[in-house]
N, C-alpha and C positions, 0 to 999 in steps of 0.2 A: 129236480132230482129224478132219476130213474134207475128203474127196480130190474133188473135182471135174475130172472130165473134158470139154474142151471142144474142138470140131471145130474146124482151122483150115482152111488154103490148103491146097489139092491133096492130099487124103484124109490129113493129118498131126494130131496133135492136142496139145492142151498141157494138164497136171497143174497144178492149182491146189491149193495144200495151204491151210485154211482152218482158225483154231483158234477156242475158246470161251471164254470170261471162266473156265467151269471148266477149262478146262487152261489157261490162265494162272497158275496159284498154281507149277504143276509148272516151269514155264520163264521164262527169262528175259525175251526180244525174242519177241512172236508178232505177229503181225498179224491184226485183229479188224473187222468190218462189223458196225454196228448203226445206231442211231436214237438223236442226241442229245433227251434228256428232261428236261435239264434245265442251264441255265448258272451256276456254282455262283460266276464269279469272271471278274475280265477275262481270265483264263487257263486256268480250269478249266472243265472240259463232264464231264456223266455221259452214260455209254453205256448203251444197255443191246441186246444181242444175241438177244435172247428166254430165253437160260440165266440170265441174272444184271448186273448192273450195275456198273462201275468209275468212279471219277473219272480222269478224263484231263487231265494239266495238258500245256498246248501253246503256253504262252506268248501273251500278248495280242496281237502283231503276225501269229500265224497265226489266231488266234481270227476277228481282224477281216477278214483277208484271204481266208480262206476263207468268211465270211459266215455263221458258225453261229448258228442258233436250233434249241430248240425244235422236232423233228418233221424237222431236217435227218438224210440218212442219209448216211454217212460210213464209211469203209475209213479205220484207223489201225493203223500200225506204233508199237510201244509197250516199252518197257523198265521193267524193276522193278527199284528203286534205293530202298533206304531208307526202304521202308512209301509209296514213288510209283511210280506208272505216269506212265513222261513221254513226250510224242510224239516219234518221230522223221521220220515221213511222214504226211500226211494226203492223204487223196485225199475228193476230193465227190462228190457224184451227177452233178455235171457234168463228171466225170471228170480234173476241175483238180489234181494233185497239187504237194503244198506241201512241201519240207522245214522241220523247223523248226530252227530256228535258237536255242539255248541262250544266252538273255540275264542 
């Protein structure tokens, strides 16, 4: 995991705690930034964070709404459930955040 520290308003600053597809195995829910490389389904996208790579299922209504291809970079909040990693937020590089919604 690692800790980013970043300057706000009036000399104050806020902790961003950031995990890795390897510390993903250790915990449940982490939140993870990479590069989609690939779209494996109307629902599914693979990550990959520079450590390692997961499939991400995120449901086809968030898929399309957030616009994923190929080479998009993406912040996901992600659960492991039953041999899946399933989205619970998606944020994009245009800073659009999605929850997803369990169909």
């Amino acid at each position: 995991m690692t800790l980013t520290i970043a300057p706000c308003e009036k000399g104050r600053y806020s902790i961003f705690s950031q995990s890795t597809i390897q510390d993903l195995r250790s915990n449940n829910t982490v939140t993870l930034s990479g590069e989609v490389v690939r779209l494996t389904d109307d629902d599914v996208f693979l990550l990959d964070d520079g450590t390692g790579q997961i499939e991400v299922e995120a449901e086809t209504a968030t898929v399309r709404e957030a616009n994923l291809a190929v080479g998009t970079s993406v912040t996901v909040t992600v659960y492991y459930e039953e041999d899946e990693f399933e989205a619970l937020i998606l944020t994009t590089a245009g800073d659009e955040t999605i929850t997803v919604i369990d169909d």
